[in-house]
Backbone bond lengths (Angstrom), bond angles and torsions (degrees), N, CA, C in turn:
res aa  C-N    CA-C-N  psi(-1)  N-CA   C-N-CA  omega(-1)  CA-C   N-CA-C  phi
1 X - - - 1.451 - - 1.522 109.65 -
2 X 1.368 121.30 139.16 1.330 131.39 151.22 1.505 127.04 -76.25
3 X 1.424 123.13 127.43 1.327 123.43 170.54 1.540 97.90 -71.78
4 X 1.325 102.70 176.05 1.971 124.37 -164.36 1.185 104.38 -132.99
5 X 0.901 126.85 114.06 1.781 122.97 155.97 1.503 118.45 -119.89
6 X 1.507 91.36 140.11 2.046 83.85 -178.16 1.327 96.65 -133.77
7 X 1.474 117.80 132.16 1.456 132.98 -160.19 1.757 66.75 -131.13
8 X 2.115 100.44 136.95 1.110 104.74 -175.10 1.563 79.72 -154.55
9 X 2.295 116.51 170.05 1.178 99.21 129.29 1.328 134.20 -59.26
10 X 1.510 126.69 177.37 1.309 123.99 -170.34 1.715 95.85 -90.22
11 X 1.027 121.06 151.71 1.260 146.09 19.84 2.324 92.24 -105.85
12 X 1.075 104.60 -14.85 1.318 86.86 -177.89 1.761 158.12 -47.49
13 X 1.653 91.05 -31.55 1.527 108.27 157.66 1.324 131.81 -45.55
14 X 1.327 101.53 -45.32 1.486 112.20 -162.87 1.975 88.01 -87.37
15 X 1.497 113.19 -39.78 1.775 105.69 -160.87 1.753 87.50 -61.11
16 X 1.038 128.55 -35.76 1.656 129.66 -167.93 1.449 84.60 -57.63
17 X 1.537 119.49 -83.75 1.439 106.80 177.63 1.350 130.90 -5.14
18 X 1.114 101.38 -68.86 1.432 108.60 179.36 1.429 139.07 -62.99
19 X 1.359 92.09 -33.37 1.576 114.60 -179.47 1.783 102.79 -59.22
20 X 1.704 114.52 -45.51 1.409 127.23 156.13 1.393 123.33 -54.95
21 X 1.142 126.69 -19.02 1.537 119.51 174.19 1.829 101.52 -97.03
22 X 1.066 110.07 -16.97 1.793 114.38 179.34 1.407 102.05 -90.13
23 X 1.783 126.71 -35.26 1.850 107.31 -177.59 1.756 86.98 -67.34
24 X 1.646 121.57 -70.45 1.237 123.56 172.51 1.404 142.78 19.01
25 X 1.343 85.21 -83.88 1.803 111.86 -167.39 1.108 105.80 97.52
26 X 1.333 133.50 20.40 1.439 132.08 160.35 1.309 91.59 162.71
27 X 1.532 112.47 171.95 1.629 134.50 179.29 1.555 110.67 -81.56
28 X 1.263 114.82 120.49 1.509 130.36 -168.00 1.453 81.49 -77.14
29 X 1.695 110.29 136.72 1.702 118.23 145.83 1.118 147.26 -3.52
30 X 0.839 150.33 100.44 1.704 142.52 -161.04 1.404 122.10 35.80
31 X 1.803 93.47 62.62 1.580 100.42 148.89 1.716 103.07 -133.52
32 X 1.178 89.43 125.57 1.572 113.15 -173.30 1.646 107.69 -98.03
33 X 1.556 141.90 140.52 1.084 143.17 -176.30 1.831 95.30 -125.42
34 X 1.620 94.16 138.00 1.991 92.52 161.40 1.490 103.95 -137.23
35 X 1.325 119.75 130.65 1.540 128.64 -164.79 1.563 84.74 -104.21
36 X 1.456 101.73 133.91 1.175 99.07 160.51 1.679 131.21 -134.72
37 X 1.178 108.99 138.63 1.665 125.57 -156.61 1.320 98.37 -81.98
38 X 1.296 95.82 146.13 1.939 119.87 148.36 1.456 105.84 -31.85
39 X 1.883 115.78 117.12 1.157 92.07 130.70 1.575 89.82 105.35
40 X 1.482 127.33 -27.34 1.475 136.60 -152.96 2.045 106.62 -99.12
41 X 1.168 123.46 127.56 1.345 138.49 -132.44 1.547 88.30 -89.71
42 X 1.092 126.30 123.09 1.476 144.74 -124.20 1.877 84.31 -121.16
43 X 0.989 151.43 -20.24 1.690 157.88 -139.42 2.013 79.59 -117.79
44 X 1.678 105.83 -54.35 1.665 104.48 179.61 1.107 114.94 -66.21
45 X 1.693 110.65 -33.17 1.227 114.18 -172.59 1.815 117.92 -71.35
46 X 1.300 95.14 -30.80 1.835 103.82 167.69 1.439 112.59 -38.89
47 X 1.390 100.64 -57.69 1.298 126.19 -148.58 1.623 107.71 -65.26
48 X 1.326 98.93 -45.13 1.724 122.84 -170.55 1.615 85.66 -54.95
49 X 1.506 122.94 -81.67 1.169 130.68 -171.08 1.673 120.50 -43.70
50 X 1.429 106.02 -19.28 1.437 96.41 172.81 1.055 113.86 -87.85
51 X 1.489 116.09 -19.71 1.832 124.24 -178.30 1.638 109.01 -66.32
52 X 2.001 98.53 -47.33 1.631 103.89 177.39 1.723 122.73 -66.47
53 X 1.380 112.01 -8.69 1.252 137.18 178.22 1.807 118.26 -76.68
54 X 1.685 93.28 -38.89 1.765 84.76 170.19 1.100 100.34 -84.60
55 X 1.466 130.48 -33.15 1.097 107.07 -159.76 1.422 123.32 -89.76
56 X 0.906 127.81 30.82 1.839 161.84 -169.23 1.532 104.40 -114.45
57 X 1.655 99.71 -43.59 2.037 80.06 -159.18 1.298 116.83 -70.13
58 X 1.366 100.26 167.47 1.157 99.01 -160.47 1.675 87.13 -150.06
59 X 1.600 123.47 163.90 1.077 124.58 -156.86 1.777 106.08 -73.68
60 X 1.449 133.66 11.52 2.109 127.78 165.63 1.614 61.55 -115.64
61 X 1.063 164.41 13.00 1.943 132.25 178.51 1.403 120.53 80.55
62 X 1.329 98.56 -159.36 1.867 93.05 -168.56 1.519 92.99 -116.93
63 X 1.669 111.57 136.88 1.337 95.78 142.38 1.528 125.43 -96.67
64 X 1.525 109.29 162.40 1.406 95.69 -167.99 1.977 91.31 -119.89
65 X 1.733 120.62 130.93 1.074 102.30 -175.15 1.843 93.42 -120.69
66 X 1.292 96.25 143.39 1.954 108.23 163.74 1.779 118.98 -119.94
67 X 1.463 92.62 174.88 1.270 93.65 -178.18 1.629 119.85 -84.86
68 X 1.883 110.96 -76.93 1.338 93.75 -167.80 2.133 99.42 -103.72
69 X 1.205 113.63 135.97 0.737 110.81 174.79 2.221 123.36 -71.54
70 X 1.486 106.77 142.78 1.013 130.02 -152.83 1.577 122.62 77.16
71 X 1.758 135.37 -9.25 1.015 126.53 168.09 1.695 121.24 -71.13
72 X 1.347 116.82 -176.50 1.686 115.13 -178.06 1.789 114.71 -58.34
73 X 1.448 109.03 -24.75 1.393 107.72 -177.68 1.295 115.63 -78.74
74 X 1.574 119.85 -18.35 1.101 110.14 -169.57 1.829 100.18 -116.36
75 X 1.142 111.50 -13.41 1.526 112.76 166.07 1.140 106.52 -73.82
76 X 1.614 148.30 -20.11 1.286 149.74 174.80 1.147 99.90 -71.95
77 X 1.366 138.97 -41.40 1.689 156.49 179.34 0.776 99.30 -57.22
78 X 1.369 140.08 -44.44 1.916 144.61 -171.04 1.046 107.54 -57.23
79 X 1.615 110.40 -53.73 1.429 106.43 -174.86 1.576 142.43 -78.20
80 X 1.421 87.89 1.60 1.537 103.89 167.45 1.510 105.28 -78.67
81 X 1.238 124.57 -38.91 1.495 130.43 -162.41 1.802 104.64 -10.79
82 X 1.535 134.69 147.80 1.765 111.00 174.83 1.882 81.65 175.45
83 X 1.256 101.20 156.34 1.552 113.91 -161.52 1.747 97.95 -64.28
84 X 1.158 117.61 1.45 1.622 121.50 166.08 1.330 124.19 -117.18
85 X 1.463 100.54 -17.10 1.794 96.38 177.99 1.689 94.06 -126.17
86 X 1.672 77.63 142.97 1.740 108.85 -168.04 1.935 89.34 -104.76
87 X 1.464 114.91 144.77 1.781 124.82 145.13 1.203 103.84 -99.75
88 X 1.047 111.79 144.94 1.435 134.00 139.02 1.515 119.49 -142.99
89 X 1.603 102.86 133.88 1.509 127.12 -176.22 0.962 121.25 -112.23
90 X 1.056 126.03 134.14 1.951 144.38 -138.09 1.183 152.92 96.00
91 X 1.662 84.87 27.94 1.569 93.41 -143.71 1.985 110.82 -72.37
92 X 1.198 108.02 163.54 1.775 102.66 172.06 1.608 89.48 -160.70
93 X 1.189 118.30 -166.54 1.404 114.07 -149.10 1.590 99.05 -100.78
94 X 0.777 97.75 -29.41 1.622 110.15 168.25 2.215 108.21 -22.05
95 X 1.965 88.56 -75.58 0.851 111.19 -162.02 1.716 104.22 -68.07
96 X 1.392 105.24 -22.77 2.014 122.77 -170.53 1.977 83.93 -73.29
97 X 0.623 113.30 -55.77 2.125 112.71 -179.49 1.222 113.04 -41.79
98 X 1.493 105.89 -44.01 1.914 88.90 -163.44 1.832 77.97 -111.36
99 X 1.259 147.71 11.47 1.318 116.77 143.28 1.791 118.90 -55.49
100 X 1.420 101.89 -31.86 1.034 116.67 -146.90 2.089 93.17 -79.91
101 X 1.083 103.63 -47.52 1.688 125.16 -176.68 1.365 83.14 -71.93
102 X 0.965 164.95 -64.09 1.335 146.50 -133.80 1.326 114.16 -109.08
103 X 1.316 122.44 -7.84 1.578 135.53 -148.82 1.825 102.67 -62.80
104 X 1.787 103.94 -6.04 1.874 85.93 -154.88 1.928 83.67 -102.88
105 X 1.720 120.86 16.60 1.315 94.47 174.60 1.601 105.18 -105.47
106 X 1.605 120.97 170.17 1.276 112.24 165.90 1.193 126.56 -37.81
107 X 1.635 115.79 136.07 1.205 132.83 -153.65 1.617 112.93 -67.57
108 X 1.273 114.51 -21.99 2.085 131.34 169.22 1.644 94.06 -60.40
109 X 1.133 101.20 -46.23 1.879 103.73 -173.16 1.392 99.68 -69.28
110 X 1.341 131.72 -49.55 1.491 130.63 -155.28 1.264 102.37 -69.01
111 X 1.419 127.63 -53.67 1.451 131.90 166.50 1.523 121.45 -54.60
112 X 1.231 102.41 -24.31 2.027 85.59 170.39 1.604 108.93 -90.32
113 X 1.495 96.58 -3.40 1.403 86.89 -167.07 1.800 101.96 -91.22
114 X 1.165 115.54 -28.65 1.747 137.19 -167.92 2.272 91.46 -82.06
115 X 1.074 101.07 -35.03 1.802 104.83 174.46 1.957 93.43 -60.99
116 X 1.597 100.27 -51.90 1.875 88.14 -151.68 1.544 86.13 -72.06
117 X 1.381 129.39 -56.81 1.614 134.45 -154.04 1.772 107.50 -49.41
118 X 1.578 110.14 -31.53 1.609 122.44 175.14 1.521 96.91 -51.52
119 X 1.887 100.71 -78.07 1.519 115.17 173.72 1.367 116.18 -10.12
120 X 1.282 113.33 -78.19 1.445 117.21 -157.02 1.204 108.38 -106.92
121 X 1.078 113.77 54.91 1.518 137.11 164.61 1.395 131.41 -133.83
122 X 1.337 91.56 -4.60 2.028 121.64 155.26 1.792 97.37 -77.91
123 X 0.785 119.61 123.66 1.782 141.88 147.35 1.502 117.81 -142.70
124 X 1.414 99.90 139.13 1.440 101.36 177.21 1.561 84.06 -95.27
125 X 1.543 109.53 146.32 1.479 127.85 -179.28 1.622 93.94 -134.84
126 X 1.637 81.75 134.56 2.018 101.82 168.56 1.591 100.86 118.93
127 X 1.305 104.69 -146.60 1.478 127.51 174.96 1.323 120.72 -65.77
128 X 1.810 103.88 96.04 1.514 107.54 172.87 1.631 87.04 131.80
129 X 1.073 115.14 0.32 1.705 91.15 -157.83 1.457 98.78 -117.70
130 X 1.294 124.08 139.17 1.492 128.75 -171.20 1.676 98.02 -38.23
131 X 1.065 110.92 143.47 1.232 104.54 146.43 1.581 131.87 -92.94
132 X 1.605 114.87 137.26 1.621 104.61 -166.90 1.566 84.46 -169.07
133 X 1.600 104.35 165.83 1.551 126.42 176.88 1.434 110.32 -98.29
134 X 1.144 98.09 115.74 1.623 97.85 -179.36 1.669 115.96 -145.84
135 X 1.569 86.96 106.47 1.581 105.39 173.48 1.612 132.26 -80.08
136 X 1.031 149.51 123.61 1.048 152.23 -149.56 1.626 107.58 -105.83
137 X 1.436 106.92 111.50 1.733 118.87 170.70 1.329 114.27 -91.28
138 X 1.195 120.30 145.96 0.910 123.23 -169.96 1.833 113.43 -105.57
């Protein structure tokens, strides 16, 4: 299994959290959320995330997911980077599901798989948009 971490602005980390304990029925094991505020000292903020980082791993490692890439949440994510912990930036819930479904294969697999599940979890829906049936695997 892979641990989860989601370094977000605030309030978003934690709503991803949650949004996973509501498809669920509760919060799966080692997924950890850090919201992060206006204004909040980024050297502590390293630090926090490396603390929430051991305590996540897990024997494929942690992935660690953020929102917009190049802001403070996801430059804090950089610096975890380590031959067990994977970033990835972009995250939406899409991509938080099949980390979550996939978490027990090696962690190279979990990340290509959490890149495509983000991907194709963008559709424009309504007026204009092909029409087609599309079921969602997890």
């Amino acid at each position: 299994m892979a641990g989860i971490l989601i370094i977000a602005h605030a309030p978003l980390a934690s709503a991803l959290r949650e949004c996973v304990s509501h498809i669920y029925g509760g919060c799966p094991s080692r997924i950890g959320a850090i919201d992060v505020v206006p204004d909040q000292d980024t050297a502590a903020l390293v630090e926090s995330a490396r603390e929430r980082v051991a305590q996540l791993q897990e024997e494929n490692g942690v992935l660690v997911l953020t929102d917009l890439f190049g802001a403070t949440p996801s430059n804090v994510a950089a610096q975890l980077v380590a031959p067990r912990v994977r970033v990835v930036a972009g995250v939406n819930l899409s991509m938080l599901i099949k980390a979550v479904c996939y978490r027990s294969v090696p962690l190279e697999t979990l990340t290509e798989k959490v890149l495509s599940g983000g991907s194709k979890g963008i559709l424009e829906v309504g007026a204009g948009a092909p029409a087609t049936t599309h079921t969602t695997s997890h």
